[in-house]
C-alpha positions in Angstrom: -22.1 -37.3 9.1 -20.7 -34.0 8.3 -22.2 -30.7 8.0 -21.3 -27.1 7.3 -21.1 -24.5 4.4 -17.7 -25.2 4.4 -17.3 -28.9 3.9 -18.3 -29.3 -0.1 -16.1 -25.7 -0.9 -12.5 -25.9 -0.9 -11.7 -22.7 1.2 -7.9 -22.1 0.9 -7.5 -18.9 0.4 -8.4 -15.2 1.3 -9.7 -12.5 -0.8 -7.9 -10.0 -3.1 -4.5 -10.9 -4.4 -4.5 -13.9 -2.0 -7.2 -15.4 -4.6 -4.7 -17.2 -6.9 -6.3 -20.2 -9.1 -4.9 -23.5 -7.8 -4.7 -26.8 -10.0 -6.9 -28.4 -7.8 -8.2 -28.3 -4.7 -9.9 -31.1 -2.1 -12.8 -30.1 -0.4 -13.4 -30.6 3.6 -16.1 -33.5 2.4 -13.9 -35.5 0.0 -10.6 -35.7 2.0 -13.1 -36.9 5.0 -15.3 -39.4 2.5 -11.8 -40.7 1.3 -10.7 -42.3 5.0 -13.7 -44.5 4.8 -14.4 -47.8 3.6 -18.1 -47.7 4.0 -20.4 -45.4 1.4 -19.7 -41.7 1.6 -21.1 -39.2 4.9 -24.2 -38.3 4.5 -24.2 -34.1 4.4 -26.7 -31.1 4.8 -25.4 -27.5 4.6 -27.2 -26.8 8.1 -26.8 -23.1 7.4 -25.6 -20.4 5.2 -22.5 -18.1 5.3 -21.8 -16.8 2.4 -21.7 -13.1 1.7 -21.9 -13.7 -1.9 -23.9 -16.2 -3.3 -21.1 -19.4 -4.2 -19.1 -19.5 -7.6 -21.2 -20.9 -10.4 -18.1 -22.5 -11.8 -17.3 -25.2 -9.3 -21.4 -26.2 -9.8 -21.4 -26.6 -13.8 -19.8 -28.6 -16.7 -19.3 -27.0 -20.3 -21.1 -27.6 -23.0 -18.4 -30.3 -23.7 -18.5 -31.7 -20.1 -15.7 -30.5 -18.8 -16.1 -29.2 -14.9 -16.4 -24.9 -15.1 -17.8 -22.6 -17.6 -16.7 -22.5 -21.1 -16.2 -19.1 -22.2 -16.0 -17.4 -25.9 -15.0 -14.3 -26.7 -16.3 -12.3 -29.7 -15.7 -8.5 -31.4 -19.4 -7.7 -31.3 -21.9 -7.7 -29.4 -25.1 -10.9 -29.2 -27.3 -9.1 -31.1 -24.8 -9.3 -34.6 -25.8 -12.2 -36.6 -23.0 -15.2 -37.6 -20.5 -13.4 -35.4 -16.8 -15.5 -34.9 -15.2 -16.6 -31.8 -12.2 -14.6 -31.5 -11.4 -16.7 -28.2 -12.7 -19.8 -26.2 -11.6 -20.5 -22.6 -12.5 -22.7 -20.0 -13.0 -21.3 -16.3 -13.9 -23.0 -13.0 -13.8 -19.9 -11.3 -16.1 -17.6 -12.3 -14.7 -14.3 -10.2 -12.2 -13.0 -12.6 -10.7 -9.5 -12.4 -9.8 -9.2 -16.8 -7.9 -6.2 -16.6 -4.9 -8.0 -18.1 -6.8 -10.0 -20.6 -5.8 -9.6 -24.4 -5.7 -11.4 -27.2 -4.2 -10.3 -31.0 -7.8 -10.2 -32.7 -9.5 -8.3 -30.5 -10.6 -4.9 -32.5 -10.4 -2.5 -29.4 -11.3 -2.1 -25.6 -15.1 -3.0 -26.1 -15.7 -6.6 -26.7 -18.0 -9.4 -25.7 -18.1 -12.8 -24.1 -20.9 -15.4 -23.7 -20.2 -17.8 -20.8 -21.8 -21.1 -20.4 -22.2 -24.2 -18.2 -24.4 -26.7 -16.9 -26.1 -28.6 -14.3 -28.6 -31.2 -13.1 -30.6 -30.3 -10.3 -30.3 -32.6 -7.0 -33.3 -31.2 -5.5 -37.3 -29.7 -6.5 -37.2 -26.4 -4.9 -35.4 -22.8 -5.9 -32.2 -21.9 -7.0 -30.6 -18.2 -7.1 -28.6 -16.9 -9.0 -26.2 -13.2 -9.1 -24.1 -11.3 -10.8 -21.8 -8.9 -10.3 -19.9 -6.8 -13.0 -17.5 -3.9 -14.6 -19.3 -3.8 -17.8 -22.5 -5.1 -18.5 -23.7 -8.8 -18.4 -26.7 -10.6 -18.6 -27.4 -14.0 -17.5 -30.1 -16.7 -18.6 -31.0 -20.0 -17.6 -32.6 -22.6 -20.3 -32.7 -19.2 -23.0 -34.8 -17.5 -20.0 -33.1 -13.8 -19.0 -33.0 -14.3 -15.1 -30.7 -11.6 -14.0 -30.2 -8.5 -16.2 -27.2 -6.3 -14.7 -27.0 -4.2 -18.0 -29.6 -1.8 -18.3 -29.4 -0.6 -15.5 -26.8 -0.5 -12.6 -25.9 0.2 -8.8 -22.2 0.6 -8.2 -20.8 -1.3 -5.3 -17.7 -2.1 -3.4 -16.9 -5.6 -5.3 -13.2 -5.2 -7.2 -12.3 -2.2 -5.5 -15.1 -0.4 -6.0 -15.4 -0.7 -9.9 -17.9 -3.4 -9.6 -21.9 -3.1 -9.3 -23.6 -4.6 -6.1 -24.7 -8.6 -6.6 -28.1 -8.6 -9.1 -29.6 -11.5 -8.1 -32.6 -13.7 -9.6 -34.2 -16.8 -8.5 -35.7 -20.0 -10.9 -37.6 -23.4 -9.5 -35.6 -26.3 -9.9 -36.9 -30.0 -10.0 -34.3 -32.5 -9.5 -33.2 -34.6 -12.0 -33.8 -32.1 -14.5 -30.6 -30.1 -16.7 -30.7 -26.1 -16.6 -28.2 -24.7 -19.2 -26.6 -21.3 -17.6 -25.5 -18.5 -20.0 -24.1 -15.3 -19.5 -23.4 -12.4 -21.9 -20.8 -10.0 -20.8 -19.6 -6.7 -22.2 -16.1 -5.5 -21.1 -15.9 -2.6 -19.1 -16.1 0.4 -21.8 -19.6 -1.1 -22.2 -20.7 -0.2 -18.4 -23.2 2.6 -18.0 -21.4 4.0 -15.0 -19.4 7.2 -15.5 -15.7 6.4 -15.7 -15.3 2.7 -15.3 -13.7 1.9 -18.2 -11.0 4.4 -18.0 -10.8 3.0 -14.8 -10.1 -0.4 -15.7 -8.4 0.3 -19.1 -11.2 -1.9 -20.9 -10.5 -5.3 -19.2 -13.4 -5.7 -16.8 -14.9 -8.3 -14.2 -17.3 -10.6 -14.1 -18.4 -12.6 -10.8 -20.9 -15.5 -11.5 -22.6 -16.7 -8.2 -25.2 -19.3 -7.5 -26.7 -21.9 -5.1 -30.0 -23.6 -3.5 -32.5 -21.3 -1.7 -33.0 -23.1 1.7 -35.3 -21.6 4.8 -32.7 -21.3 7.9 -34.5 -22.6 10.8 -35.8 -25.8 8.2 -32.3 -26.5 7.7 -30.9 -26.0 11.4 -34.0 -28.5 12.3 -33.2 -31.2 9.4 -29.3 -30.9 10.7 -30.5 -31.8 14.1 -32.4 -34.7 13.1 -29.8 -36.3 11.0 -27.7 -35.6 13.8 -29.4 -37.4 16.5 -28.3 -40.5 14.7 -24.8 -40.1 13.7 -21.8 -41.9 15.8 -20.0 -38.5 14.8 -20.5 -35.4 13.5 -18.2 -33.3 12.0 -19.1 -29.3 11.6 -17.7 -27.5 8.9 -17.8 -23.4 9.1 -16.3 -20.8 9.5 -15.4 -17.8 6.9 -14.2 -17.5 3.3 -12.7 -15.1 0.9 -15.6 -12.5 0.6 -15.3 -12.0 4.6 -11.8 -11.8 4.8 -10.2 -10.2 1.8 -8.2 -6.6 1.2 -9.1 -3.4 1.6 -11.9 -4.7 3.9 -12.4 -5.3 7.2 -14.7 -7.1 9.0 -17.6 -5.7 11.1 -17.8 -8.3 14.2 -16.0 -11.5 15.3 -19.4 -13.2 14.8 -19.4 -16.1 12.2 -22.2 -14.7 9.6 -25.6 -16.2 9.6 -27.4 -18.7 11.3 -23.8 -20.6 12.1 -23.5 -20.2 15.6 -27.1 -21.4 15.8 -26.8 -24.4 14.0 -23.2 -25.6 16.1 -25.0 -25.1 19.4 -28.5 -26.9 18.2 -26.0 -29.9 16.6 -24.2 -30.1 19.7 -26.7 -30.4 21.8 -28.0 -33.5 19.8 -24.8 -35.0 19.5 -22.5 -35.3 22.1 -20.0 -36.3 19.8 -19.2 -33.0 17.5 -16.3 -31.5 16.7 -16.4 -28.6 14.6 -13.2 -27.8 11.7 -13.4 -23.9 11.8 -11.7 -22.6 8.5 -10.4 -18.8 9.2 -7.6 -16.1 8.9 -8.6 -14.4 12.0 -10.3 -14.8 15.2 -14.1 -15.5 15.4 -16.3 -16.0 18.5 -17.1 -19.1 19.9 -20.2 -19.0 22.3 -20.6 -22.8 21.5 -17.1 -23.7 22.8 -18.1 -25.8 26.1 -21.0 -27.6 24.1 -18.6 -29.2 21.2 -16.1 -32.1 21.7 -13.4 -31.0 19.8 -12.7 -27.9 17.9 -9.9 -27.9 15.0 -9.2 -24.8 13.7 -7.8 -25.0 10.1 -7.1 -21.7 8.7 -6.7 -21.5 4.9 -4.9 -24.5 4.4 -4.1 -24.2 0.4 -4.7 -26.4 -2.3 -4.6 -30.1 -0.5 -6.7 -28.2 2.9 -9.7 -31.1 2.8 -6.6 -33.7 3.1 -4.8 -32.1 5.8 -8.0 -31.8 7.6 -8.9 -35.0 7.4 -5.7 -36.2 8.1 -6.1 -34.7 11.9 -9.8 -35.7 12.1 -8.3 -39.7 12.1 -5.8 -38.7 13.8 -3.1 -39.7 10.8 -1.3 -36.9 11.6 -0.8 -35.1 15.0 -1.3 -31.6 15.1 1.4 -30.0 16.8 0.5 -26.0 15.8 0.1 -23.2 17.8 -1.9 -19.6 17.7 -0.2 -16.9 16.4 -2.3 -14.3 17.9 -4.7 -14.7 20.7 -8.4 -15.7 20.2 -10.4 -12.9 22.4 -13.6 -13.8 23.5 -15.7 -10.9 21.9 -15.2 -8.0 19.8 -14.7 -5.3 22.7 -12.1 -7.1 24.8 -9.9 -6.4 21.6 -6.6 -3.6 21.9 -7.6 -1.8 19.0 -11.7 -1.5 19.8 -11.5 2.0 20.3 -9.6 2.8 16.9 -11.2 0.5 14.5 -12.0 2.9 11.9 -10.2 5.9 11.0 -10.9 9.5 12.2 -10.9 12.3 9.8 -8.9 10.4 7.7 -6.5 9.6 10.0 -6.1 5.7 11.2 -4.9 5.6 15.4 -2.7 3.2 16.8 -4.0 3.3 20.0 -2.7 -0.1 21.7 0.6 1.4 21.3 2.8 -1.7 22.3 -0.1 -3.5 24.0 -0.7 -5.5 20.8 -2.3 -9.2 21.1 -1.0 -11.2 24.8 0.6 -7.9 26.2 -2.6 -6.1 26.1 -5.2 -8.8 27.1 -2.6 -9.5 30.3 -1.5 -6.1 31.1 -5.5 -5.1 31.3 -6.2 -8.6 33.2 -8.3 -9.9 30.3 -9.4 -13.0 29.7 -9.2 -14.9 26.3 -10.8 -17.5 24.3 -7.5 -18.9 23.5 -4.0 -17.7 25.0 -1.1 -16.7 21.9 1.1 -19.7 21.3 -2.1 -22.2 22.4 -2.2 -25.5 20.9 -3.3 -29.1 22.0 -2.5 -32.2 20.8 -3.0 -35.9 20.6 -0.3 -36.8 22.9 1.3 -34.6 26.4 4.4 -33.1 27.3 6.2 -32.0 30.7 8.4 -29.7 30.8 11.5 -29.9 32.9 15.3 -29.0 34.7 15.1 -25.3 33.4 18.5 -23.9 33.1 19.1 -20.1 32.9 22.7 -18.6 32.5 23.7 -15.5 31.2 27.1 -14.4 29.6 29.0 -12.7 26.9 26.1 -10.9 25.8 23.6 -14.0 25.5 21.0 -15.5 27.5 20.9 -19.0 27.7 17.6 -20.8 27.9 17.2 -25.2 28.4 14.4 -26.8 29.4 14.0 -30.8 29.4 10.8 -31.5 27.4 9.4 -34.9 28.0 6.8 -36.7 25.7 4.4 -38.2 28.4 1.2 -39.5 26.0 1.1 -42.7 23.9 1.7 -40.6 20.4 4.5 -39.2 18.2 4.5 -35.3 18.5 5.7 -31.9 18.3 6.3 -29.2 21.2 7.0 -25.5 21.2 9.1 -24.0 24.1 8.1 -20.4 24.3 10.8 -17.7 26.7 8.9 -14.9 27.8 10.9 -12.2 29.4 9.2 -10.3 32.2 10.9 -6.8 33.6 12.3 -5.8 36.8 9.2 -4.9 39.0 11.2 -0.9 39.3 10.9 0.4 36.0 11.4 3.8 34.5 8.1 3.0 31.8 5.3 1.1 31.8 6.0 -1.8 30.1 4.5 -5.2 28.9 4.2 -8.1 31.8 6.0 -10.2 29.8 6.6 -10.3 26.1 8.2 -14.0 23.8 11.7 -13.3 23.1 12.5 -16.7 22.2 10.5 -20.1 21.1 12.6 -23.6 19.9 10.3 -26.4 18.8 11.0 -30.3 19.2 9.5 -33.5 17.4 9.5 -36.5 20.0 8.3 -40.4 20.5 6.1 -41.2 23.4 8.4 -41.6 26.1 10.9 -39.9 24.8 13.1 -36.5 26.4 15.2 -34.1 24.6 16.8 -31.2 26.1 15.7 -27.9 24.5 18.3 -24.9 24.6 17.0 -21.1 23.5 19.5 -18.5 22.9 18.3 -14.8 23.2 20.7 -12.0 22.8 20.6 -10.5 25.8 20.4 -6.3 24.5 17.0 -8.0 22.6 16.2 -9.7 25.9 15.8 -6.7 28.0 15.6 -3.9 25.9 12.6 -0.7 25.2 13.0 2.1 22.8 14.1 5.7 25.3 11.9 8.4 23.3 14.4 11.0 25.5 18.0 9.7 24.2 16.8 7.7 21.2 18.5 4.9 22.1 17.1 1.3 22.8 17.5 1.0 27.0 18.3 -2.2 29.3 17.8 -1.4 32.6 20.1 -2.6 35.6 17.3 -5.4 37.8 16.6 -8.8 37.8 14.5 -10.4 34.8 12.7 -13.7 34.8 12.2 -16.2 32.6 9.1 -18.2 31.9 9.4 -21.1 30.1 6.3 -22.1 28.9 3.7 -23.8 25.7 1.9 -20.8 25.3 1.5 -17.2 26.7 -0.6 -18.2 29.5 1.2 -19.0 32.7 -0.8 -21.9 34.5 0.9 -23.7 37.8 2.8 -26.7 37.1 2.9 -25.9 33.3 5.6 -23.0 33.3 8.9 -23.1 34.6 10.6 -19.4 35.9 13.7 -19.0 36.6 15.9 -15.1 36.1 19.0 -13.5 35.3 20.6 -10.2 36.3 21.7 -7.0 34.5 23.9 -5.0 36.7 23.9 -1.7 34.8 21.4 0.3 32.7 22.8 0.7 29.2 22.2 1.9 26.0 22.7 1.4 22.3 22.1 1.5 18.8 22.0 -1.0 15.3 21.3 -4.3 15.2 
């Protein structure tokens, strides 16, 4: 069974200008559902994430049943009798930022548009509704006035600060039935707030939300018991483009909600439950030891719900690695002490400790290491070779696949400092990574070439010159920043004078 805010919602994308429109896009659930031959998964949400209540448009059909919301654009406003469609669109997504929207018969900056879609209840209980808005907009359900986020209005933070907060309103559903959504807009010179129109030169936005109201520990508790009698579970969380988006940051590394709650109460009544975690950053993971498996899938783009499926059945092998390291709570991060700015000023505290330099230098340990990744099959790594000459530093290692599947392996050089040094530097830092595809069984030798001025070198704040000092370096040889016996190789080279330079 699967389960998860995540799983039904195609989340491939971040917020702000990383929210592009794709053709289409496969959700967690249907890439899963389209593996098997037996009758789809059965699914509960389990718990909510959501910082905004879902897009309407992915939930409806037009009036002509088409998936999304049709909209029509008009010169005047709905109380003018027999007034003409000037426009007619069709949207699925119903966030839109219309600052760039024109069309030839529109008679000046203020204009309307009515917005309207359907759909049939799948369950007796409440559905909400919200709106969010630069200009005015109303939205009824069935001729009903649910939300009304014209009259009156609270600025908030929503498209960069020209949008009100989310105005939300609530109806009781009973399934099988058909609710008819409509929502009258007004562009932005038709807001009631001082200067939003100027602002956004007449265009507005409009962000149409909605979903099932469900009681959190109910849910959790159904999850469970579904749970109990799966073979295997797959959890489907994580984050989405209202969390991670620009000109925001987050608060905590905590997934929102009742999320961790639910993975640890699943995992505890299935012993077989992996959990897909869709995110752009680093979240905590108290439930780590309890879960099977644990894919984390990022933002994956348009065909995300096939890719992750295609790892789930192991069609594909997943060979990637972290790009940054996964600490284990909010505080053990470099940049804790300057997370917001002071007095308008924004400190870079960590200096060059960013990421795997800091959490080693400070003797911290991490949820994940930089440059982890597992995999279906193993590798050994072998024969290091380390030479040095005519300004380059030479780098082979032997890498062996040792498991019963085809895969993918990334040889990481870290370069540690002499132990004498005139500044403090970084134990170690990547100078190099090569990656290789092989067949079970199979070895390929792996060669890294580093220059060696990048190899060695630190910026001297007295001559302003880059600096290689005269020592001995090693080299580490590794599949990811942390260095664990029998899974590194080391081996070193010498620089027999201290020089300096300049360029590239």
């Amino acid at each position: 069974m699967i389960i998860g805010p995540n799983a039904k919602v195609a989340t491939y994308h971040g917020g702000g200008s990383a929210s592009l429109a794709a053709y289409y896009a496969v959700t967690p659930y249907d890439g899963i559902a389209a593996k098997l031959t037996t009758p789809a998964p059965a699914y509960t949400t389990g718990a909510y994430t959501h910082k905004m209540l879902p897009l309407l448009g992915f939930q409806v059909t037009t009036p002509s049943g088409e998936p999304g919301m049709a909209m029509e654009v008009y010169n005047t406003p709905p109380s003018t009798d027999g007034r003409t469609v000037v426009d007619t669109l069709i949207l699925t997504k119903t966030d839109m930022h219309l600052v760039d929207y024109t069309n030839p018969h529109l008679a000046s900056t203020t204009w309307y548009a009515d917005f309207t879609g359907s759909f049939v209840a799948d369950f007796t209980g409440t559905y909400e509704f919200g709106l969010v808005v630069c200009g005015t907009a109303k939205l009824f359900v069935n001729d009903e006035l649910v939300i009304d986020n014209a009259t009156a209005q609270t600025l908030g933070t929503a498209f960069y600060n020209s949008g009100t907060v989310e105005e939300k309103g609530a109806i009781p559903v009973t399934e099988g039935e058909t609710y008819t959504v409509r929502v009258e807009f007004g562009s932005a010179a038709t807001s009631p707030l001082p200067n939003i129109g100027a602002t956004l030169h007449g265009g507005g936005c409009l962000r149409i939300g909605g979903c099932r109201v469900i009681e959190a520990d109910e849910e959790i508790a159904r999850a469970v018991e579904l749970a109990k009698d799966a073979d295997q579970v797959i959890i489907c969380g994580g984050l989405n483009a209202d969390w991670e988006t620009e000109g925001h940051d987050r608060e905590t590394m905590g997934l929102p909600g009742t999320m961790d709650k639910l993975i640890s109460a699943v995992a505890k009544a299935s012993t077989n439950t992996v959990v897909v975690m869709q995110s752009g950053t680093p979240v905590s993971m108290p439930w780590i030891d309890e879960v099977k498996g644990l894919v984390q899938a990022w933002y994956g783009g348009n065909e995300t719900g096939n890719a992750i499926a295609d790892v789930l059945f192991g069609d594909e092998n997943p060979s990637g690695k972290l790009p940054l390291s996964f600490p284990k709570k909010m505080s053990d991060n470099p940049a804790f002490l300057n997370l917001r700015a002071e007095a308008g000023r924004t400190l870079y505290g960590e200096d060059v400790y960013v990421g795997y330099r800091y959490y080693e230098y400070a003797d911290r340990k991490v949820l994940f290491p930089f440059g982890h990744g597992l995999s279906y099959t193993t590798f050994d790594f072998s024969d290091l070779q380390v030479t040095d000459g005519e300004g380059k530093v030479v780098v082979e290692v032997t890498v062996t696949n040792t498991g019963s599947v085809k895969g993918k392996e990334v040889v990481q050089v870290y370069v540690a400092p002499p132990k004498k040094q005139a500044v403090n530097r970084p134990l170690k830092e990547l100078k190099g990574f090569a990656k290789v595809d092989l067949e079970p069984g199979q070895s390929e030798k792996v060669k890294v070439e580093i220059e060696t001025k990048y190899a060695v070198s630190y910026w001297d704040e007295f001559r302003k010159k880059f600096c290689g000092e005269a020592g001995e370096y090693e080299v580490i040889a590794s599949n990811s920043s942390e260095v664990k016996e029998g899974k590194a190789l080391k081996g070193s080279f010498q620089v027999g004078d201290t020089f300096w330079w300049l360029g590239v």
